[in-house]
N, C-alpha and C positions, 0 to 999 in steps of 0.2 A: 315281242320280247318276253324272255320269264324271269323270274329272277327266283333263289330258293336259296335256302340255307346249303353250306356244303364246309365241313369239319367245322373250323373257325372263321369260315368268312363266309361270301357268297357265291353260288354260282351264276351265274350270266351268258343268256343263251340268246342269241336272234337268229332268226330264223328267215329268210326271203326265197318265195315260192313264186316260178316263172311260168309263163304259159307257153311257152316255146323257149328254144335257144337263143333263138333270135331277139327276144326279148329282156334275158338275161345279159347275151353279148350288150344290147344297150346301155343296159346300167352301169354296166364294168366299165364300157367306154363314157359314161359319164362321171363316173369317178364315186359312184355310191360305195363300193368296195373300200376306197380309202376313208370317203367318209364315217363309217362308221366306227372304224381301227380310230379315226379324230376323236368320236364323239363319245368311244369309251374310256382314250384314255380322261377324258373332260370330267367326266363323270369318278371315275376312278378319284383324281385332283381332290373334284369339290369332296368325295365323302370321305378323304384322309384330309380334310381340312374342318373337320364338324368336329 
């Protein structure tokens, strides 16, 4: 993950690097994909609540 200044807010960037397709198709089919879309609006949440 990076995180960096960008105008007036932040930018937020991850990054997931596979070793084959086949590897990737796993994660997709384990639902990592959506997890993260979760765990940034989560994130998002808590730091408009600070």
């Amino acid at each position: 993950m990076h995180f960096g200044p960008e105008a007036e807010g932040t930018r937020y960037k991850a990054i997931a690097l596979h070793v084959d397709s086949a590897g990737k198709q796993k994660h997709e089919d384990m639902g990592f994909f959506q997890g993260w879309g979760t765990a940034l609006e989560q994130l998002v949440a808590h730091a408009k609540s600070l």
